[in-house]
C-alpha positions in Angstrom: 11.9 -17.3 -5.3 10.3 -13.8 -5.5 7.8 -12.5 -3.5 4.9 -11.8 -5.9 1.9 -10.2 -3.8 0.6 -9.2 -0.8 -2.7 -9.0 0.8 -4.7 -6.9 2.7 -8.2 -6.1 3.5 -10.9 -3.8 3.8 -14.4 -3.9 4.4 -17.1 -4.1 1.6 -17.5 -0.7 -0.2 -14.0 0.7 -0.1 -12.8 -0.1 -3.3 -13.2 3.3 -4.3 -11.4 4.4 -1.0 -9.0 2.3 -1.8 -7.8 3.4 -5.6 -8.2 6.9 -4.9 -5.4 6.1 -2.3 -3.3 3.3 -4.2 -3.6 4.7 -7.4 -4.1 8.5 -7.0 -1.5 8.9 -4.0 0.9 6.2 -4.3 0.7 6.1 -7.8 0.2 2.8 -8.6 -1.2 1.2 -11.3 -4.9 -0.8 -10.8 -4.9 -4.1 -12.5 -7.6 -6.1 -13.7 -8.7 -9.1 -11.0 -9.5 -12.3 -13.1 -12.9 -12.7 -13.8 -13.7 -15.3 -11.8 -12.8 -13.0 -8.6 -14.7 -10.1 -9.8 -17.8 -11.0 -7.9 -15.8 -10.9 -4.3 -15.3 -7.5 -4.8 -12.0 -6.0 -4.0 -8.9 -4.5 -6.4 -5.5 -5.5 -7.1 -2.6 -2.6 -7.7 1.1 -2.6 -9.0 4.0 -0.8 -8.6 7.1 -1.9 -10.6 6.8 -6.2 -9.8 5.2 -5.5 -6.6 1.8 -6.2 -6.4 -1.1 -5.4 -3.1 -4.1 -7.0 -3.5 -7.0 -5.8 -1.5 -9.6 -8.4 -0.7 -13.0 -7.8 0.7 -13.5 -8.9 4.7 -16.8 -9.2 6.7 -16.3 -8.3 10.0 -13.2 -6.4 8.6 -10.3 -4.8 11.2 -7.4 -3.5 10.1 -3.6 -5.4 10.9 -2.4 -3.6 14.2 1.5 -4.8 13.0 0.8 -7.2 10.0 1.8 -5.1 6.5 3.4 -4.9 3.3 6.9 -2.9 3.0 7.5 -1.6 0.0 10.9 -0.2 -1.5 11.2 3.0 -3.3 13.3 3.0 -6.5 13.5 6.5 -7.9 16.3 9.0 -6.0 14.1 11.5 -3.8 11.4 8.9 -4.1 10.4 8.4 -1.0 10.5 11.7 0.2 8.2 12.7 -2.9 6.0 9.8 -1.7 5.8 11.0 1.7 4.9 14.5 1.1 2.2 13.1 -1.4 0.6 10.6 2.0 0.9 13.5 3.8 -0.9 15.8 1.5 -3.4 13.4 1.6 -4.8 13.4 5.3 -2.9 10.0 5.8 0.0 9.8 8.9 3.5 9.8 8.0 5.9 8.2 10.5 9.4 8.4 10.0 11.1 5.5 11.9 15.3 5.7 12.1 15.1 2.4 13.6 17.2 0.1 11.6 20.6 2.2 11.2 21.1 3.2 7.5 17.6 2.8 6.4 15.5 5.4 5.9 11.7 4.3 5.7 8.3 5.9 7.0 5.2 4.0 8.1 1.4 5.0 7.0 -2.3 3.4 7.0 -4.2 3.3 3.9 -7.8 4.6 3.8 -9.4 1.9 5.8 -6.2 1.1 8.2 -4.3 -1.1 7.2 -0.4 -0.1 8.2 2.1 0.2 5.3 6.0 0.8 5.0 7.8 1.9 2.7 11.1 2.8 2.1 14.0 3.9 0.0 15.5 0.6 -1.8 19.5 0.2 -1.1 21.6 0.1 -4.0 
């Protein structure tokens, strides 16, 4: 079993948010939704086989702990990653907490807490 998605949400309107940040920061790619989900608004990225999925939420509030972690492949990756959330007017949070593993936390344009981190070999 792989994991193939994850979800999180947003509130109605911040799809564009939302790619300018997914696409243009983190540089992942948007994917086409199936038609049938079109209509309940919302986009779905990738990055390598991992995939977030934003869906649409009324009465919308961002996960206070809840989020996706996401591994960084490239050497200098993450560092290049950070400097890019940074540049962008979203936090960066380095966190040593787990010896060996060097990871930062973020929030994405609507709040939602991400991690990601440098994959291990």
């Amino acid at each position: 079993m792989q994991l193939h998605h994850v979800q999180v949400s947003g509130p109605a309107g911040c799809e564009d948010a939302m790619r300018a940040f997914y696409v243009g920061v983190l540089g992942m790619t948007e994917i086409d939704k199936p038609e049938r989900l079109r209509a309940r608004g919302g986009a779905w990225f990738r990055a390598g086989s991992a995939e977030v999925h934003v869906g649409i939420e009324e009465g919308f509030a961002p996960a206070r702990k809840a989020h996706p972690g996401l591994a960084v492949t490239t050497p200098g990756g993450l560092d290049q990653l950070a400097d890019a959330v940074e540049a962008s007017g979203a936090p960066v949070a380095w966190d040593d907490a787990v010896p060996g593993l060097r990871r930062f936390h973020t929030r994405d344009p609507v709040g939602n807490p991400l991690e990601f981190q440098q994959a291990q070999e």
